[in-house]
C-alpha positions as CSV (number, residue, x, y, z in Angstrom):
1,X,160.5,146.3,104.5
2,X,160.8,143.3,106.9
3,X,159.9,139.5,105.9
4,X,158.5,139.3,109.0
5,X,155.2,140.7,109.2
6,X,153.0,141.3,112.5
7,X,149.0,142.7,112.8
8,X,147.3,143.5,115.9
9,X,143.9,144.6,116.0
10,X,143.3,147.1,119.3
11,X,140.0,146.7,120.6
12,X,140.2,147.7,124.0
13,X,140.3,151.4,125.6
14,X,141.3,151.1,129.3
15,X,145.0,152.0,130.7
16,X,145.3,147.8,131.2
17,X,144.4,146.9,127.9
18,X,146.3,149.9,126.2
19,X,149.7,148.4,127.1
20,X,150.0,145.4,125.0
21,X,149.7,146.6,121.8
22,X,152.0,149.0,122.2
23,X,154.5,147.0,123.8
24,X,154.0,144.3,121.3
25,X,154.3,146.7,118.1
26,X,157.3,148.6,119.0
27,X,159.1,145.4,120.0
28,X,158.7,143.5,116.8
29,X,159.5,146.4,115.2
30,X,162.8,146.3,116.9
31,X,162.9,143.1,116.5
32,X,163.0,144.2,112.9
33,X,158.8,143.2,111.8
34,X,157.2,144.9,109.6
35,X,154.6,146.2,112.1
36,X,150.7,147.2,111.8
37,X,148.3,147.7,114.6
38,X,144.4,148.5,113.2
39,X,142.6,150.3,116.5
40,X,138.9,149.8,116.2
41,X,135.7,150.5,118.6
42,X,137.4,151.1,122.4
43,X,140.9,150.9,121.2
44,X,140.5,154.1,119.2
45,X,140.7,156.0,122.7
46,X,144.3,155.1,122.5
47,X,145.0,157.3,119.1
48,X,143.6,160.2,120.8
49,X,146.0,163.2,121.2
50,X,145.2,163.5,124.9
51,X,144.8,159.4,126.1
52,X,142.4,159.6,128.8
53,X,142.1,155.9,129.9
54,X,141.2,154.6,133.0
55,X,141.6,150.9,134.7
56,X,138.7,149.0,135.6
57,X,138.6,146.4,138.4
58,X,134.9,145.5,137.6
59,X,135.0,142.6,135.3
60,X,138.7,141.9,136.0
61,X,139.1,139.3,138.2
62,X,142.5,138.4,137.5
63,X,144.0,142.1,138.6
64,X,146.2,142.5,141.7
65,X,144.8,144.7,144.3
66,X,146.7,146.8,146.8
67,X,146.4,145.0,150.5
68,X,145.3,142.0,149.5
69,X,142.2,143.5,148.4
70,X,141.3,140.9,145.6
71,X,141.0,138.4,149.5
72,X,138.3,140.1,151.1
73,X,137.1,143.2,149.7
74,X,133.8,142.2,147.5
75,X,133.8,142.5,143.6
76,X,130.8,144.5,143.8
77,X,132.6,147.2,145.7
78,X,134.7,148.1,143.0
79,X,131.4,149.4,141.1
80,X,131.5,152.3,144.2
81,X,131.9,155.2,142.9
82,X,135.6,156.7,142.6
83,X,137.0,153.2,143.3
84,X,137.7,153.7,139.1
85,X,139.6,156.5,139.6
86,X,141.8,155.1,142.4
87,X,142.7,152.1,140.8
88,X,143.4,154.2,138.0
89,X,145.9,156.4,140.1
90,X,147.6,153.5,142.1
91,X,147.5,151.6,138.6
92,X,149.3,154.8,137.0
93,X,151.6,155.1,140.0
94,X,152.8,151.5,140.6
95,X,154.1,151.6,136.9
96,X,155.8,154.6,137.3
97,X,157.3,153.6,140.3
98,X,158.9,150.4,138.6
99,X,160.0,152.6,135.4
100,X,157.0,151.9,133.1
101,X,156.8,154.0,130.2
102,X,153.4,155.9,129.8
103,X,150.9,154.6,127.0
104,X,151.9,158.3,125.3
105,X,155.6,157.5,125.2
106,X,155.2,153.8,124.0
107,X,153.0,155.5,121.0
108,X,155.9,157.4,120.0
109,X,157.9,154.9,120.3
110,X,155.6,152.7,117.7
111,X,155.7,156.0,115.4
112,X,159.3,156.6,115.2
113,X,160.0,152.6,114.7
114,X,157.2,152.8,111.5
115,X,154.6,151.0,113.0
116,X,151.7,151.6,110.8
117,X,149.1,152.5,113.4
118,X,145.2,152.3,111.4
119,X,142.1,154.3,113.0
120,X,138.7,152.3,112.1
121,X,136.9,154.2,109.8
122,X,133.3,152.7,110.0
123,X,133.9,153.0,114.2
124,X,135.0,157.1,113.9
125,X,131.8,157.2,112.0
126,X,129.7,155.1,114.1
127,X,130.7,157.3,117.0
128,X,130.7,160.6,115.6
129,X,134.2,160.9,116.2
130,X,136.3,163.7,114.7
131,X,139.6,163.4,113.1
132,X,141.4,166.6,114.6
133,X,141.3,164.5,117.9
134,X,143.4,162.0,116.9
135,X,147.2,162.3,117.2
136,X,149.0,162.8,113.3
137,X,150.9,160.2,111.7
138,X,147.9,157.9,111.7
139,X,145.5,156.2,108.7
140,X,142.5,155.7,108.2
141,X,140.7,152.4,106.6
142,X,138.6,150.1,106.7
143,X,138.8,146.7,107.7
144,X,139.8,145.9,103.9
145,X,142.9,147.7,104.9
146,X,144.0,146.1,107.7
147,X,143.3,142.8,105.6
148,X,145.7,143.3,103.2
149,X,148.4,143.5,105.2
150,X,147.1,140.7,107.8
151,X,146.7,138.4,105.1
152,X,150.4,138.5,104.7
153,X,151.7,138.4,107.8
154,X,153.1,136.0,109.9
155,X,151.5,136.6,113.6
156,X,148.4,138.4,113.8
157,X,146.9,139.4,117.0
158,X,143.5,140.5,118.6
159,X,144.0,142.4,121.6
């Protein structure tokens, strides 16, 4: 066990928003951190044995489109319907293209480095989510059990 200590709480359940806690975890982990992430309401999606996450434009100002899109093409128009699924694929292809590993193979990454990786509880049960669909080598707990170990460590983030 580390003295350095690092908690992320996963919230969010699109392919943009799955990256950082991955990438986060499994570098302080390297870094040699003691390393928990607690996934809760949306972020569950990314503890799912089959991550099916998409990229939404809608709502996300700040994303880069393809052909200067984010210039002229209206915000609105990204509500059209399939525009989620293309972004999704040219999101999914641009990151391959520049050698981005998937959200599946940063997850294993976090799992072989030890990251302690928490599933919400109260939100599986909110949901009426089933425990088979999540990927093994997870917990479960409540939000008691990601405060023990956040009340300890030294950077704690919400994502």
């Amino acid at each position: 066990m580390s003295d350095k200590k690092l908690a992320i709480i996963a919230t969010k359940g699109t392919l943009d928003w799955g990256y950082p806690p991955f990438i986060l975890a499994s570098t302080a982990a390297a870094l040699g951190y003691d390393t928990e992430i607690f996934f809760t309401f949306y972020g569950l999606q990314l503890l799912k044995k089959k991550i099916d996450v998409k990229v939404s434009p809608l709502g996300n100002p700040g994303m880069p489109m393809p052909m200067a899109m984010d210039k002229w093409f209206p915000v609105l128009g990204t509500a059209i319907p399939g525009m989620e699924s293309m972004m999704t694929a040219m999101m999914k292809s641009k990151m391959k293209s520049k050698g981005v590993a998937s959200l599946e193979e940063l997850r294993s990454l976090c799992l072989e480095a030890d990251v302690r990786m928490i599933a919400c509880q109260m939100t599986v049960d909110l949901f009426d989510m089933n425990s088979k669909d999540f990927i093994d080598g997870i917990e479960f707990g409540g939000a008691a059990t990601f405060f023990e170990f956040a009340g300890e460590s030294d950077i704690t983030l919400f994502i």
